[in-house]
C-alpha positions as CSV (number, residue, x, y, z in Angstrom):
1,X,0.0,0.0,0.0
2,X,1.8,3.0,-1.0
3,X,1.3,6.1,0.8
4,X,0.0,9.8,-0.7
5,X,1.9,12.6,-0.3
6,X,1.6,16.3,-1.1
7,X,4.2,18.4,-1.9
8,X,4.2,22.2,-2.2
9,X,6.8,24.1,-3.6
10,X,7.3,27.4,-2.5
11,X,4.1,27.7,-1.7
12,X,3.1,28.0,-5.0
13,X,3.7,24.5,-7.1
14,X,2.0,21.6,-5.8
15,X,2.7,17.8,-7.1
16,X,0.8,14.7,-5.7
17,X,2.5,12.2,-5.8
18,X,1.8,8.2,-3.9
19,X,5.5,7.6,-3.8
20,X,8.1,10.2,-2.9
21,X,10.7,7.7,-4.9
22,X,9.0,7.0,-8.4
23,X,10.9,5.1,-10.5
24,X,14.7,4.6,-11.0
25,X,16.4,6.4,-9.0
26,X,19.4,6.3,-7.1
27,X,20.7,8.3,-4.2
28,X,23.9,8.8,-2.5
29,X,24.9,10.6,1.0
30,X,27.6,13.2,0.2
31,X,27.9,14.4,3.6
32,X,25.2,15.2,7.0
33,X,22.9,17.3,4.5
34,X,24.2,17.0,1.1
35,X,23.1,13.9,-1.4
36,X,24.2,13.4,-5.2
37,X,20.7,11.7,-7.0
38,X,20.7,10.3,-10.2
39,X,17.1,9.8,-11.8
40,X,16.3,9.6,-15.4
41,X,19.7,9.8,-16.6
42,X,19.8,13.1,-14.9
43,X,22.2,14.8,-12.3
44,X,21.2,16.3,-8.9
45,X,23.2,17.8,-6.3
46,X,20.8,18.1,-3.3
47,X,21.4,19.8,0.0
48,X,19.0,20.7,2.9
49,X,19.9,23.9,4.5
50,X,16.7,23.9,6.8
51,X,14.6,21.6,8.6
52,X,11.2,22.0,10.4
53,X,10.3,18.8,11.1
54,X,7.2,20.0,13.6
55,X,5.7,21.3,10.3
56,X,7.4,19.4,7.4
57,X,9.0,22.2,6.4
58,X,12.1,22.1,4.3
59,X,14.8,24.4,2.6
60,X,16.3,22.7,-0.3
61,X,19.3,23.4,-2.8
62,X,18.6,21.4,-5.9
63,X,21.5,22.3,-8.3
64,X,22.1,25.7,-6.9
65,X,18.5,26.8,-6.7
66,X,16.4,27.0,-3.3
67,X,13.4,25.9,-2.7
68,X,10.9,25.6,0.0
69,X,9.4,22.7,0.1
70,X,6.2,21.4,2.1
71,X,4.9,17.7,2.7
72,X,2.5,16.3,3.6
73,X,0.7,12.9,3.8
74,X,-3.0,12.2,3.9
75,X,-3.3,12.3,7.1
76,X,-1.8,15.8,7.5
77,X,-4.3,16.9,5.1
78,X,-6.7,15.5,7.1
79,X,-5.9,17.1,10.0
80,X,-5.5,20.7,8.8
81,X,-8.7,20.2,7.0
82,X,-10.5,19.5,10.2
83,X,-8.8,22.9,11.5
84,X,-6.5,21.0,13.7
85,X,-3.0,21.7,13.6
86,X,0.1,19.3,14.6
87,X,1.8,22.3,16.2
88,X,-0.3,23.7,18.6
89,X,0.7,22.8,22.2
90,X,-0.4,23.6,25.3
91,X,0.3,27.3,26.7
92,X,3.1,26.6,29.2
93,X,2.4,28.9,32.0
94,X,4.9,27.9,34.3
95,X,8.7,27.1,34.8
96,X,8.9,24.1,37.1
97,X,12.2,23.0,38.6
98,X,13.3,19.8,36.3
99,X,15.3,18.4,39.3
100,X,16.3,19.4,43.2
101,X,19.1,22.0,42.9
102,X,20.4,25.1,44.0
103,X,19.3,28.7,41.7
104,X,22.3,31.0,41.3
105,X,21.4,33.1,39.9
106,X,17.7,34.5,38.2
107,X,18.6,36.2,34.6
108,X,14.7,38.0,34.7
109,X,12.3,40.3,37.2
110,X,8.7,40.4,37.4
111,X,6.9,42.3,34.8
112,X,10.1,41.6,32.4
113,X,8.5,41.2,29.0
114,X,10.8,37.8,27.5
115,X,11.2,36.1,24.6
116,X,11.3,32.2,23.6
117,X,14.4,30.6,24.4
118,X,15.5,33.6,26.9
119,X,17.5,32.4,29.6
120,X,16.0,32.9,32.9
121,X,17.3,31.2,35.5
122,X,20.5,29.0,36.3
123,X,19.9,25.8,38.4
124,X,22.5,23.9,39.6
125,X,22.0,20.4,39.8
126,X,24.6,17.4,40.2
127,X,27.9,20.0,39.8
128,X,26.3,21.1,36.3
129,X,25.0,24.7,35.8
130,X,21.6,24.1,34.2
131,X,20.3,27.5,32.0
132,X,16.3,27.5,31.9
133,X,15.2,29.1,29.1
134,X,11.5,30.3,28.3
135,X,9.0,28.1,26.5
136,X,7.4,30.8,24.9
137,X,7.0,34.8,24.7
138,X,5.6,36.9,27.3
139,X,5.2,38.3,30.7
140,X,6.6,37.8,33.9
141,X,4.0,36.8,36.5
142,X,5.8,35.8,39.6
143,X,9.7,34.2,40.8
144,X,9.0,32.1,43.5
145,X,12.5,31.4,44.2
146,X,15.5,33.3,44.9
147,X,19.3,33.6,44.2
148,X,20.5,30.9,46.6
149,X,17.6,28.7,47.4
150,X,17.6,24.7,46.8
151,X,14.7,23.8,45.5
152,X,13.0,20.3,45.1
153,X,11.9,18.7,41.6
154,X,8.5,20.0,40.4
155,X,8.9,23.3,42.2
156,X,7.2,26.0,40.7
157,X,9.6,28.5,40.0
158,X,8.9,31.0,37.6
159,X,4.9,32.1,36.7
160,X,3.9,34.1,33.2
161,X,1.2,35.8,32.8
């Protein structure tokens, strides 16, 4: 049973296709992101520059020309047609201590406005400095903790709003 897949070229071109590998074609690994693909008697040199694999998005250089590419099986389709999406997740509201440990030092105050992937916080834990870093955009609610503490696994220590 061969699967159906969708693939949209920067944003524009879209080819259906129910296997991604028609026909003769032969592929070899160059290096981590680069591949050399014969098919049809003709010449690729591939590379992927980007990967989104949340979204199955790709950036591709096909013989020196990029391209965006989008796939997406049926039951991705499916799934956005329904008005779900893969890449929603829950609104983290909270930063919890990921093990026991001992804050030294807290990078943010409350009302900061911060950014995904801000540091803010430093836990030490086992001899290892440990850098929180926020889930997502927004507001400082509340630091439960300060510079110094130990805390215990599970420990609520930073609130957004």
């Amino acid at each position: 049973m061969n699967k159906t897949y969708q693939l949209k070229v920067n944003a524009d071109t879209v080819f259906e296709s129910e296997d991604l590998l028609q026909g003769d074609i032969n592929v070899s690994r160059v290096d981590s992101s680069a591949y050399h693909a014969l098919k049809n008697n003709r010449s690729y040199d591939v590379e992927i520059l980007e990967r989104q694999f949340t979204d199955k998005n790709y950036t591709v250089m096909v013989n020196g020309n990029n391209y965006a590419v989008n796939i997406q099986t049926e039951l991705d389709k499916l799934i956005n047609q329904l008005g779900f999406s893969l890449n929603t997740a829950k609104q983290v509201n909270s930063i919890k201590a990921p093990m026991p440990g001992l804050i030294l030092d807290i990078l943010v105050t409350v009302g900061q406005e911060v950014a995904e992937n801000d540091n803010l916080l430093i836990l030490e834990a086992m001899k290892m400095e440990n850098n929180l870093s926020s889930p997502r955009s927004g507001i400082i609610k509340s630091i439960n903790v300060a510079k110094g503490a130990t805390v215990d696994k599970g420990l609520v220590l930073i609130e957004f709003e």
